[in-house]
N, C-alpha and C positions, 0 to 999 in steps of 0.2 A: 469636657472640652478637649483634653487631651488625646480620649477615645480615638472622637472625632476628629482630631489634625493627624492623630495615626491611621485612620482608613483614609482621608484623604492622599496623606502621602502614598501610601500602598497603592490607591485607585490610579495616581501618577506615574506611578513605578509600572503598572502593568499596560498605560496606553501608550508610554513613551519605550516599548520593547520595540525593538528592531524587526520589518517586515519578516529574518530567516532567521531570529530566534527560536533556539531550541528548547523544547519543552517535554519535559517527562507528563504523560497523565495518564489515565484511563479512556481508552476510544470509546465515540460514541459504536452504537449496532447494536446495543443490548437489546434495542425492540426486536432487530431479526433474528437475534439467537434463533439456533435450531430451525429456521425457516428455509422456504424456501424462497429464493431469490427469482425475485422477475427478470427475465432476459431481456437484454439491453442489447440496442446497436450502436458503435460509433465509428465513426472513421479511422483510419489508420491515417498513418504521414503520407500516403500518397493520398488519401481522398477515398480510398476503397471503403465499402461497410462493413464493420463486423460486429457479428452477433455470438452472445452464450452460445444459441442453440446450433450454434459452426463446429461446436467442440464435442459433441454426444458421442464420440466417440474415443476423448480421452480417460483416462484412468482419473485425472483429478484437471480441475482448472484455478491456476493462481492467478487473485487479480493483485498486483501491485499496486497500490499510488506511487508514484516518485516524483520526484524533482529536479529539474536541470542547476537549479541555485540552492536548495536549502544546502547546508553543510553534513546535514547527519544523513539525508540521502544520501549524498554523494559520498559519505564514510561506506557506506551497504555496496556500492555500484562493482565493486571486485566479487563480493559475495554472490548478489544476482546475478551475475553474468556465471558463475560456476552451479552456484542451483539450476540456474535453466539448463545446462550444457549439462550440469549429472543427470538431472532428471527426466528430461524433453526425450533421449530414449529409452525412456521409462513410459510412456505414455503418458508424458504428464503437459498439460500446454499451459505456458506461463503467459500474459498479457498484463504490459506496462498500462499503466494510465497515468494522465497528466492531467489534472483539473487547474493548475494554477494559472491566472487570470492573465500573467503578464509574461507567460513562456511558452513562445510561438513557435509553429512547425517547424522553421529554417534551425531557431536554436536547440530544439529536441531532437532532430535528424542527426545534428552535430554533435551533442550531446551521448547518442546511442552509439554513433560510431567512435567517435571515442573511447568510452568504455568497452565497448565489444559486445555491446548488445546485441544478443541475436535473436531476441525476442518479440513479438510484433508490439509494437506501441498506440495505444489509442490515444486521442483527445479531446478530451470533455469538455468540449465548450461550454461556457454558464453553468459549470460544476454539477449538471445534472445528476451524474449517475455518484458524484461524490454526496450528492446529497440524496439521493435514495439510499443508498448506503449507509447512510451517515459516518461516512470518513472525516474522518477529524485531520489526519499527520501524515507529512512523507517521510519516510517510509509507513504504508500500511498495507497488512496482507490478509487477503480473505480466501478460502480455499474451498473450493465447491465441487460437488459427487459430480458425474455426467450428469446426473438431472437436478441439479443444478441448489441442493441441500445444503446450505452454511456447514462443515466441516472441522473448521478452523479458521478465527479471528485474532488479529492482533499485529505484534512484533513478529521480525524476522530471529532477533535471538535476545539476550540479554545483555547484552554488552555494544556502547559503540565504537570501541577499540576489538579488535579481533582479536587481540592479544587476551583479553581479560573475559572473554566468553566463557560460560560456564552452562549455559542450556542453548542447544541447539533447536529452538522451538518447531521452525517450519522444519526444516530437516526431521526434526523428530514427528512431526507430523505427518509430511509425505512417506516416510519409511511403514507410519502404524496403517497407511490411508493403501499402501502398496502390498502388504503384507496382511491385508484384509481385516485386521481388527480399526476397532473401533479408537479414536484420538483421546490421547489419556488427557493431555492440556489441551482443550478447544479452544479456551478464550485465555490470552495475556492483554499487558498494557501495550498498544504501540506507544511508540514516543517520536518525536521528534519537528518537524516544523508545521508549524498548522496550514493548513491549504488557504490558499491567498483566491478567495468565489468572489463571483461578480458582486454581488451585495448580502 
């Protein structure tokens, strides 16, 4: 009986969390490990289309999730705007994505400028491409060859204070992906707010 009033409370505890609750776990993607990814189109914030296969000529492509509200995206948003800026002349093309359900064009536009995004922004309406993917969290980062080979899955680093970092992950990863070897850490946990899909 006891059990039972303990998994009920716990069952309570986990639907009464807050829509920008932060969550440590394990992302989903484990089915594409080491695949290769189907190319996708979506819009940009003006309505333009863009596709993977726009990018075959970069050295690496970073897809982002983010979020204009979760809080532990917004902890990253100093970080990624310096990754794309170290790297971008590096050959490396970075692209935001936004799957959440209830953060429109006007407040994503606002949002990038803001931070200093100088990234191009997709979004995924009805969390399509977060669910081919299977993204779980904003922040989440997947890192694809030109032709378009999963690379690197996960976190941007280990820490959500920058002060208390101690693995560089994407950074350590774009350095092995430029430097021609192979990614010592492909796969971490992301963590952070789970993406708010249409259903």
């Amino acid at each position: 009986m006891y059990k039972m009033l303990a998994l009920l409370a716990f069952a309570l505890i986990l639907t009464s969390c807050t829509k920008h609750e932060a969550v440590a776990h394990t992302s989903g993607g484990e089915g594409i490990k080491d695949s290769v990814i189907k190319s996708f189109t979506l819009p940009d914030l003006d309505g333009k289309n863009v596709s993977l296969t726009d990018f075959k000529s970069s050295k690496a492509i970073v897809l982002m999730f983010i979020s204009t509200q979760c809080p532990v995206s917004n902890d990253y948003n100093g970080r990624l705007a310096t990754l794309s800026n170290d790297y971008s002349g590096k050959g490396v093309t970075f692209l935001g994505i936004n799957s959440n359900k209830a953060e429109d064009i006007g407040e994503i536009k606002e949002h990038g400028s803001k931070n200093g995004f100088k990234f191009t922004i997709l979004k995924d309406k009805g969390n399509v491409v977060a669910d081919q993917l299977a993204a779980s969290f904003t922040p989440e980062i997947y890192v694809l060859s030109p032709d378009l080979k999963l690379l690197y899955h996960g976190r941007i680093d280990d820490k959500r204070r920058i002060d208390e970092v101690t693995s560089s992950d994407l950074k350590n990863a774009l350095d092995e992906i430029l430097a021609g070897k192979p990614v010592a850490v492909a796969k971490t946990k992301a963590f952070g707010c789970t993406i708010k899909r249409v259903n």
